[in-house]
ChimeraX commands (.cxc) that place a marker at each C-alpha (Angstrom):
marker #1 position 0.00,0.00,0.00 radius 0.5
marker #1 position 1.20,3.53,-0.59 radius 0.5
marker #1 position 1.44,6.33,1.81 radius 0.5
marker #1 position -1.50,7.72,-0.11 radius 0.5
marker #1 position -3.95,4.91,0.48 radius 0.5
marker #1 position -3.44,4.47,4.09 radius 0.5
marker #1 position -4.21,8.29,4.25 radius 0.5
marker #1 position -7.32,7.88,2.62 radius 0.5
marker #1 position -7.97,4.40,4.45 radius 0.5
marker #1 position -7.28,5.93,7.19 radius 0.5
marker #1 position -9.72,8.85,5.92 radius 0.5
marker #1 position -12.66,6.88,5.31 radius 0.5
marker #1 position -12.13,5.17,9.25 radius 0.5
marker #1 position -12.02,8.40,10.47 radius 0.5
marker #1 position -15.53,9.82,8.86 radius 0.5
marker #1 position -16.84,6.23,9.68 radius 0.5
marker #1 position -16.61,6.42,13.36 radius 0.5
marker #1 position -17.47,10.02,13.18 radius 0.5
marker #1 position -20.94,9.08,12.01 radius 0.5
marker #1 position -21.17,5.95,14.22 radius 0.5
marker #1 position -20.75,7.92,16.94 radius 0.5
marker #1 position -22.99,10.80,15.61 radius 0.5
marker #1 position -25.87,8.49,15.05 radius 0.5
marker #1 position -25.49,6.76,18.54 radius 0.5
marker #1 position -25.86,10.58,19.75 radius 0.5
marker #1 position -28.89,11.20,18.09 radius 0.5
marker #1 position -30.48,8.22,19.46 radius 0.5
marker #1 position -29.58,8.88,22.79 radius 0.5
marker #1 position -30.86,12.23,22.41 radius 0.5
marker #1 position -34.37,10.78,21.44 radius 0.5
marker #1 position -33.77,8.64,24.46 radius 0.5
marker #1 position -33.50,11.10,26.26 radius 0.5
marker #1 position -36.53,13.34,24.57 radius 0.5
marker #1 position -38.65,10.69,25.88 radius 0.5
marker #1 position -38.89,11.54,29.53 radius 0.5
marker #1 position -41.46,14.84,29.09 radius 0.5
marker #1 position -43.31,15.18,32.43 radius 0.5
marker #1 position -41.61,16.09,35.62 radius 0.5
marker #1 position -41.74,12.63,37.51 radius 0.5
marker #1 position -40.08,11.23,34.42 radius 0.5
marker #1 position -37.37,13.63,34.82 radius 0.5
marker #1 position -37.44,13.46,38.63 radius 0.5
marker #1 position -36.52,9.74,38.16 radius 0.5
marker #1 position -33.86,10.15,35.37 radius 0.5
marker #1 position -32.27,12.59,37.84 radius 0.5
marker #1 position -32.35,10.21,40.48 radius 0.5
marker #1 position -30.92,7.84,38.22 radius 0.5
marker #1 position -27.96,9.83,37.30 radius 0.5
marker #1 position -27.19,11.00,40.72 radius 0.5
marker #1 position -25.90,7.29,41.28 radius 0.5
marker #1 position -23.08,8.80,38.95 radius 0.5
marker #1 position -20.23,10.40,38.85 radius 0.5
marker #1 position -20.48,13.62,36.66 radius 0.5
marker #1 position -17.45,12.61,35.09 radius 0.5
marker #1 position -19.58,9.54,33.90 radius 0.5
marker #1 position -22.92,11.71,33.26 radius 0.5
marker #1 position -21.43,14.73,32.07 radius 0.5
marker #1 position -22.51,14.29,28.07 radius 0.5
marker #1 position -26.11,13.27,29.36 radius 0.5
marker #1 position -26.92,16.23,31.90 radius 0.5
marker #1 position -25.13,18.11,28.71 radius 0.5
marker #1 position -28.12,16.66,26.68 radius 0.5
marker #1 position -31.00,16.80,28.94 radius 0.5
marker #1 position -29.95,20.13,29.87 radius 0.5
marker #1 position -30.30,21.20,26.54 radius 0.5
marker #1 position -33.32,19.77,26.07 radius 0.5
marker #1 position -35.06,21.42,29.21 radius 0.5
marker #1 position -33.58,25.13,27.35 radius 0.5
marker #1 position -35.40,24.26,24.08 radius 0.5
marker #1 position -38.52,23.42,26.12 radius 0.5
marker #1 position -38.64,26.64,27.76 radius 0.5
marker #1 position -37.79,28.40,24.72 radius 0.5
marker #1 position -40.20,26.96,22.81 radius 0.5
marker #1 position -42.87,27.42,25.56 radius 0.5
marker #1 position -41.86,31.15,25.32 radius 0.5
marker link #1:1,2 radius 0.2
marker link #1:2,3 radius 0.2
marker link #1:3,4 radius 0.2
marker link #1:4,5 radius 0.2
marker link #1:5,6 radius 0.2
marker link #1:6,7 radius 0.2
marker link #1:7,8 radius 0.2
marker link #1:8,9 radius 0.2
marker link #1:9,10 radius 0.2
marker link #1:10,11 radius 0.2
marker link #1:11,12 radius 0.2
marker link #1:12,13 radius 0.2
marker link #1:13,14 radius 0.2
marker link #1:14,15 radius 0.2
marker link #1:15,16 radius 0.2
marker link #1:16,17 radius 0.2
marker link #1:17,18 radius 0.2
marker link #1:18,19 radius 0.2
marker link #1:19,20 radius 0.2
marker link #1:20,21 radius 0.2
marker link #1:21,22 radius 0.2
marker link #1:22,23 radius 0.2
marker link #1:23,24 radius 0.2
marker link #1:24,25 radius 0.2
marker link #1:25,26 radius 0.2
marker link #1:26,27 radius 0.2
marker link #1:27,28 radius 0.2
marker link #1:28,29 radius 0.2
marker link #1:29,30 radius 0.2
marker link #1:30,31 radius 0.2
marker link #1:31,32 radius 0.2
marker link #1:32,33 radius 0.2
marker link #1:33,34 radius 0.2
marker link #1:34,35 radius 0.2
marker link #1:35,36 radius 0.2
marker link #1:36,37 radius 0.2
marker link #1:37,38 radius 0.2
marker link #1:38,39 radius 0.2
marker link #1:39,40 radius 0.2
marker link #1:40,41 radius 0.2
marker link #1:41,42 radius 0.2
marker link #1:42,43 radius 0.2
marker link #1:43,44 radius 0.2
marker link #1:44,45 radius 0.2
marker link #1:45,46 radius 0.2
marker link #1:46,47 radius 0.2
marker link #1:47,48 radius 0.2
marker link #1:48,49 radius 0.2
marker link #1:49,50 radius 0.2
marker link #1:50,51 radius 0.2
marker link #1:51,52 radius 0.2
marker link #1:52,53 radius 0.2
marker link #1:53,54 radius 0.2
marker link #1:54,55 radius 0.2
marker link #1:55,56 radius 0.2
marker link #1:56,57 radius 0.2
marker link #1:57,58 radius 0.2
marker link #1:58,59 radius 0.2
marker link #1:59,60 radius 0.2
marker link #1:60,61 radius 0.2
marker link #1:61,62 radius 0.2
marker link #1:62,63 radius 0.2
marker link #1:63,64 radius 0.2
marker link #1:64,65 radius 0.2
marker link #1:65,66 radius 0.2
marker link #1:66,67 radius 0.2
marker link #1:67,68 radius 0.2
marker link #1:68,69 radius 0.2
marker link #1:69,70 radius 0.2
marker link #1:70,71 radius 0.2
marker link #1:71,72 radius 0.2
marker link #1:72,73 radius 0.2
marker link #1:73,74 radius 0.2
marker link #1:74,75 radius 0.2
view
């Protein structure tokens, strides 16, 4: 193999696992979407607090996001 074909080998990996992990993203955020009323999120909450934030970080990222669109969109 040449140095060029690894690069784009290497290339194609790259953009591969870039949408693998996009797409698992997505449907974690859909997951996620699913818990609309308050106890819902009262027990997903309670859920994560068994965590560390190191371990829920991208989550709370998520459903904080979530709750912001909410409001906005309630606005």
């Amino acid at each position: 193999m040449t140095r060029h074909d690894l690069s784009v080998k290497s290339l194609r990996s790259s953009l591969a696992s870039r949408r693998t992990a996009r797409l698992q993203r997505q449907s974690l955020e859909r997951q996620l979407a699913s818990y609309t009323t308050e106890s819902d999120r009262i027990e997903l909450d309670a859920i994560l607090s068994r965590h560390t934030s190191e371990e829920t970080s991208e989550l709370r990222s998520i459903i904080n996001r979530q709750a912001m669109d909410r409001l906005l969109r309630s606005a």
